[in-house]
N, C-alpha and C positions, 0 to 999 in steps of 0.2 A: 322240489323244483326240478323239472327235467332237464337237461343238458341245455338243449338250442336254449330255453330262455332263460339258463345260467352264463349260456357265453351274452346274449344279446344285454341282461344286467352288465354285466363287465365292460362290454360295449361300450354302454352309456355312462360310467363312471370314468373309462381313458376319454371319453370325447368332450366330458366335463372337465378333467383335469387339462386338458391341450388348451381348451377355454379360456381357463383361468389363466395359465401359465403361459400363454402365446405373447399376449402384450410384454411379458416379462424376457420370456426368449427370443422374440423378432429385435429390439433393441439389443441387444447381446450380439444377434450374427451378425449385427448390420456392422454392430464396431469391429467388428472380427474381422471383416470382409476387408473393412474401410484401412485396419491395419495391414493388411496383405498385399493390397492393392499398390502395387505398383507406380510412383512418380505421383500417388497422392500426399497432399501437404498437411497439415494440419492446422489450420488455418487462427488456433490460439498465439496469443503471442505468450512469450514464457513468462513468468513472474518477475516481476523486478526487484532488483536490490532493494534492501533497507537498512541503511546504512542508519544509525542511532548515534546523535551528539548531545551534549551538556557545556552548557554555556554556563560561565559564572560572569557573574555583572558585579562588580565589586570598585571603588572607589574610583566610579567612571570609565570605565572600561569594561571590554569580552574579552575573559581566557577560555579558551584559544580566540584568535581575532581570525582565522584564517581558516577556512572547510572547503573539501575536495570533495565533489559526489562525480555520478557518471550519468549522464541527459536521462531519464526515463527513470531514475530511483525516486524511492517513496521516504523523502527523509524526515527520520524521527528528529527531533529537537525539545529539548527540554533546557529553557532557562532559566537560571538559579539566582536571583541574590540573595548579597551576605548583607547588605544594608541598606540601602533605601530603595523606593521605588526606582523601575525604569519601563519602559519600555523596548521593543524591537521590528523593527520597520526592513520591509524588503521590496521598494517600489515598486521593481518588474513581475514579483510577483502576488504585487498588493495584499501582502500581510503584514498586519499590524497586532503587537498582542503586549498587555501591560504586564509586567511583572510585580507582585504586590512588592514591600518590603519585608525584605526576610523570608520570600515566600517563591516559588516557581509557576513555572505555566509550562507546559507540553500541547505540542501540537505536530500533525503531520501535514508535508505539502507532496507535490508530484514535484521533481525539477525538470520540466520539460523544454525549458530554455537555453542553449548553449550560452556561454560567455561566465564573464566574473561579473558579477553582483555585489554593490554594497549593503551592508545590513549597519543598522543605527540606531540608536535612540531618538524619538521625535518628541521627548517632552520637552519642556520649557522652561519646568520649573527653578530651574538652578543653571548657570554659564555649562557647568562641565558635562553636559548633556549631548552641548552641540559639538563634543572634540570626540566622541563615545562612539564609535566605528569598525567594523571590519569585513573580513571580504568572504561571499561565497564561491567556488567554482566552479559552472558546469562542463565537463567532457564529453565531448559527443561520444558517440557509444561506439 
């Protein structure tokens, strides 16, 4: 091979690998840039809390009866009974979820609602159902 069309080979191997590699570095500067940049914002919003409760439903009642989260967390809940079925009902944020007996349910909501919320049992099956209450609270952020 003589020279010139050992460089012009070489040539055409970096203009392939730019090729390849461009889609992969243009995205790279651009966030580089966008980092740099001056009075730019980032237009994500940041992750929200996730705050993680357990409810026990036991002889008509929630322990704890009382949760504090902050407007915009993603809260876990898992409700637990120790003996018969219930249920748990949260109007404003229309969920409703059954708990077997002796058994749990997990769910997650968004709390994007400010204020205190009651949470309940909506079954029927038995009086002490309708006294089975307590409160959740959202804080604006």
């Amino acid at each position: 091979m003589t020279s010139t069309h050992r460089h012009t080979w070489q040539g055409r191997i970096w203009a392939g690998a730019l090729l390849l590699a461009g889609p992969v570095v243009a995205p790279l500067a651009h966030s580089a840039d966008a980092l740099e940049t001056p009075g730019l914002v980032d237009t994500q919003d940041q992750a929200p809390n996730r705050p993680v409760f357990t409810l026990i439903a036991k002889d008509f009642r929630y322990t704890p009866d009382r949760l504090e989260v902050t407007q915009d967390d993603l809260v876990r809940l898992t409700i637990r009974s120790e003996d018969i079925a219930y249920s748990f009902a949260i109007d404003e944020y229309r969920i409703v979820r059954r708990v077997p007996p002796c058994g749990s349910t997990t769910f997650e909501f968004r709390a994007d609602r400010v204020g205190t919320f009651r949470f309940y049992s909506n079954l029927i099956s038995e009086p002490g159902h309708a006294e089975m209450q307590g409160q959740i609270r959202v804080r604006p952020k």
